[in-house]
KOLKENU-235521 format. One line per 4 residues: number of its first residue (from 0); their letters; for each residue x, y, z of C-alpha. Coordinates in steps of 0.2 Angstrom, whole numbers. Each point is the difference from the previous one (the first is absolute). Layout:
residues N
NUM> a> X,Y,Z  ... $
This chain:
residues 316
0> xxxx> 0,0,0  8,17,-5  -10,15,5  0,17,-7 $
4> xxxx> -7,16,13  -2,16,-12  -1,17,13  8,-9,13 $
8> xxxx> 4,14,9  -16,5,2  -14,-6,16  -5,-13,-5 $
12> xxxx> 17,-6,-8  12,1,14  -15,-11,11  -1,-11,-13 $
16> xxxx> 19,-4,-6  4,-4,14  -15,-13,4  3,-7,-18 $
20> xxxx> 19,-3,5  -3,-8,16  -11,-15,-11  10,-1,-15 $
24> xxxx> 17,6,7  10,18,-5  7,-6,-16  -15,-2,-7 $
28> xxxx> -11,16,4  6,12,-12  -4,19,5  -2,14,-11 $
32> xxxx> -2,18,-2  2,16,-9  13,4,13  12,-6,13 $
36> xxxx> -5,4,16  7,-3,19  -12,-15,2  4,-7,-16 $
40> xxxx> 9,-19,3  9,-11,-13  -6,-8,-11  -6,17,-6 $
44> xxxx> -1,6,-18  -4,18,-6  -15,-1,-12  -12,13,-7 $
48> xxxx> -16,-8,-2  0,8,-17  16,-5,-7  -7,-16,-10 $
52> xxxx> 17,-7,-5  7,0,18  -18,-10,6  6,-14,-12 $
56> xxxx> 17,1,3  -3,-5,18  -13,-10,-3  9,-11,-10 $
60> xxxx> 16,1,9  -6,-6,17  -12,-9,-7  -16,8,7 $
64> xxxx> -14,-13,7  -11,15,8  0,17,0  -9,12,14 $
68> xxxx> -1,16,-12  -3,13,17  9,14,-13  -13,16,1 $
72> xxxx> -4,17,4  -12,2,14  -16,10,1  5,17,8 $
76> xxxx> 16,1,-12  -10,-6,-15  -8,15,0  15,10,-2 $
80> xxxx> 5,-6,-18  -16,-12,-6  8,-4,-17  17,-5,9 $
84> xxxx> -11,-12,12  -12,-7,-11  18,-5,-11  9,-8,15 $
88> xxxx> -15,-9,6  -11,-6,-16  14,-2,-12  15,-4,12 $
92> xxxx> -13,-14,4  -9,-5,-18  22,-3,-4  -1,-12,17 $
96> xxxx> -14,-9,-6  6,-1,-20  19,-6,5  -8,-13,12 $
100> xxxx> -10,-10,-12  15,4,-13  12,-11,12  -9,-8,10 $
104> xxxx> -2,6,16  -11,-11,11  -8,14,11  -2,17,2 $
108> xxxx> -9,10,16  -6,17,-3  -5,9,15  -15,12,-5 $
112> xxxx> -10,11,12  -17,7,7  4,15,-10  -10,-9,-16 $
116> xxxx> -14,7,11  -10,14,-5  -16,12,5  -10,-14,-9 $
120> xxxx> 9,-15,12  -11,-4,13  9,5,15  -5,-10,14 $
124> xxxx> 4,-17,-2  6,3,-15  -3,-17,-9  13,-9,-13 $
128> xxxx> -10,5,-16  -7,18,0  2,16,-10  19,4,-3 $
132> xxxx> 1,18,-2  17,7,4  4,19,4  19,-2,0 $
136> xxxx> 12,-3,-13  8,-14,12  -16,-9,0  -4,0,-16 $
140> xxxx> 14,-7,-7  -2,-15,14  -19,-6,-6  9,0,-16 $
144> xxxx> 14,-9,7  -13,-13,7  -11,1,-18  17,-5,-9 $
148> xxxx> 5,-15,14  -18,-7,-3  5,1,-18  16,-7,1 $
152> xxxx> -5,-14,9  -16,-3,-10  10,1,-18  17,-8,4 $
156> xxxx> -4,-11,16  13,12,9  -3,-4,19  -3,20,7 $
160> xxxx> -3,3,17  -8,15,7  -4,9,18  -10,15,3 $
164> xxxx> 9,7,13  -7,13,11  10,15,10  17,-13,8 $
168> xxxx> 8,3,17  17,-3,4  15,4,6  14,-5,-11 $
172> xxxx> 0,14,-16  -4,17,1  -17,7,-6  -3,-3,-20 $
176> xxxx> -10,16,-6  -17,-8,5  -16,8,5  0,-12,17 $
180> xxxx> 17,4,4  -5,9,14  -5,-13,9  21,-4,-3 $
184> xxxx> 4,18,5  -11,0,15  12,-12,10  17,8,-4 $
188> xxxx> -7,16,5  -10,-7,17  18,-9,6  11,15,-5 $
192> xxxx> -11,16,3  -15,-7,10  -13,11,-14  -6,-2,-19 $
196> xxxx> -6,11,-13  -10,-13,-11  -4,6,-18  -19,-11,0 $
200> xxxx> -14,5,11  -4,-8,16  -15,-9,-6  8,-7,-17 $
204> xxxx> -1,-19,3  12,-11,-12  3,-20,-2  18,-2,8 $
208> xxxx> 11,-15,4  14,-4,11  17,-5,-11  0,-17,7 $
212> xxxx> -17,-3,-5  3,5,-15  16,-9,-5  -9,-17,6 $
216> xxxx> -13,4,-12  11,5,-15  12,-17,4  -18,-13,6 $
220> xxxx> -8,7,-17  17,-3,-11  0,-18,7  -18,-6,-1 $
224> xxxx> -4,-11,-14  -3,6,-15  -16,-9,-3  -7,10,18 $
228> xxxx> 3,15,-9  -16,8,-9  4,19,-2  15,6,-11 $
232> xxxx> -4,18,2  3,3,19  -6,-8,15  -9,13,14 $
236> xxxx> 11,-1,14  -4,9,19  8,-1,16  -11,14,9 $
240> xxxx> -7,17,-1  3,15,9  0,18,0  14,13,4 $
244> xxxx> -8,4,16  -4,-17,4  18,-4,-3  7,17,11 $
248> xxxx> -14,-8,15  11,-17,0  17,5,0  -4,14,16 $
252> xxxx> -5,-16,8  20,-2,0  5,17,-1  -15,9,10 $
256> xxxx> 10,19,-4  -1,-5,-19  -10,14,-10  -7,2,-17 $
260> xxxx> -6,13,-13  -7,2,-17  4,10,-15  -6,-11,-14 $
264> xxxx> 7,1,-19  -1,-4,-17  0,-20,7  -18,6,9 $
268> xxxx> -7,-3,-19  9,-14,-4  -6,-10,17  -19,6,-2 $
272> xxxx> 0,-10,-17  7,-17,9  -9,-12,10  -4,-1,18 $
276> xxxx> 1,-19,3  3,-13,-11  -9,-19,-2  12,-11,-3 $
280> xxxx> -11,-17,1  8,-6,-15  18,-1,6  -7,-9,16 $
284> xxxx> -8,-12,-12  12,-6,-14  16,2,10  -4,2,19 $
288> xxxx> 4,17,5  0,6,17  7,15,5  10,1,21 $
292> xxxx> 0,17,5  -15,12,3  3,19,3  6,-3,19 $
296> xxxx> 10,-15,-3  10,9,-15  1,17,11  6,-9,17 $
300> xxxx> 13,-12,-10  8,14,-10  4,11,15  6,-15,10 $
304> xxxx> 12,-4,-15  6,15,-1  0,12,18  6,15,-1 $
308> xxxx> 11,-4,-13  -2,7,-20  -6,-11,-10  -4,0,-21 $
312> xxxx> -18,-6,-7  -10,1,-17  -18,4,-6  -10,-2,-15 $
């Protein structure tokens, strides 16, 4: 098994390197990025998701089995150069998909995300086929991204696997340029200045999950049996839902002098058009997925883990 993780360096991709490693050993795991970065650890290659030669190049000369392609440009950022993000994350992607079936990769994850929802979405209980209506750049070119996996997989038999991930709490990379990266932010700023200005209202629930949820999704979904899998776009995946205030309640339960304010922005918009909670029946169903850690659990074991010490963390 040789293994290639495209925006390693990212949240998701340190987490997950690092799990893939410890099953199928160092060597194996090949990480990749657009950059070398402090946490970046050999094997590593450099690689720009749109560079198509180099893709083949290192396909073919590790001999790539699977490919986790996590290469992308979040929603906040998207919205700062939509034709760059919609490049990196559709093309950069429809290359992945074309090169595999070309050499023969085996499998290929592709992490999509709850911002496929729109105004249209229901937002309670959001269930796995509803109205896709996008109002970022970021996820548009992701319900695409999951259009051309079911595609890919439906016309060349390519074994695709996708996750809708909601807002992701951790605290191994710093925050990605995502709307629920407060919900990252929140901690440093608790533990180093005991306050937080958050950018969302008070009341503006979101579908989050704690990073250890969501890597034993990404690796129980990449090793279920093929024939259990019944949806090639992306699976809806939920650990919890919570508000800012909600969250700012739990962690004064550890640090009582902890204090909160609001000055929403431009992510206020982007938030409005998600969903609130998330129905992820189907997940439970075809591969048994259950998330651990509820808003309390994921509050109390972060700041155990971490004290009164910085720490680093990502969001969606």
């Amino acid at each position: 098994m040789a293994i290639l993780v495209t925006g390693a360096n990212g949240q998701i991709g340190t987490n997950l390197v690092r799990l893939l490693r410890e099953k199928y050993g160092r060597d194996q795991v090949i990480a990749s990025d657009i950059i070398r970065s402090d946490i970046s650890t050999p094997p590593f290659l450099m690689l720009d998701i749109l560079n198509v030669q180099r893709i083949r190049e290192i396909i073919e000369d590790r001999e790539i089995d699977q490919i986790y392609h996590l290469a992308a440009i979040l929603s906040a950022n998207g919205e700062w150069n939509p034709m760059k993000t919609w490049n990196v994350n559709l093309n950069g992607y429809l290359s992945i998909l074309q090169i595999s079936v070309e050499m023969g990769v085996k499998r290929v994850f592709f992490p999509s995300t709850i911002a496929v929802h729109g105004k249209s979405t229901p937002k309670v209980n959001t269930p796995q086929y509803a109205p896709m209506d996008p109002s970022t750049v970021y996820g548009m070119s992701k319900i695409a991204g999951e259009n051309w996996s079911h595609y890919y997989h439906q016309r060349y038999g390519l074994d695709v696997r996708s996750l809708r991930y909601p807002g992701i709490i951790g605290y191994d990379s710093m925050p990605g340029g995502g709307t629920t990266d407060y919900a990252v932010d929140i901690f440093y700023q608790a533990l180093e200045k005991g306050r937080y200005t958050c950018f969302l209202k008070p009341d503006t629930r979101l579908p989050m999950m704690y990073m250890p949820d969501a890597m034993r999704a990404t690796m129980e979904l990449m090793h279920a049996p093929s024939d259990k899998i019944t949806i090639r776009q992306g699976y809806n995946l939920t650990g919890m839902s919570f508000t800012p205030e909600e969250l700012a309640a739990e962690i004064k339960k550890h640090i009582p002098s902890f204090e909160i304010d609001y000055h929403p922005d431009f992510r206020q918009k982007i938030a409005e058009s998600w969903s609130e909670s998330i129905d992820d029946a189907q997940a439970r169903q075809d591969w048994d997925w259950q998330p651990q850690f509820d808003l309390a659990a994921m509050t109390r074991d972060i700041l155990e883990e971490l004290g009164e010490s910085k720490f680093k963390s990502g969001g969606r």
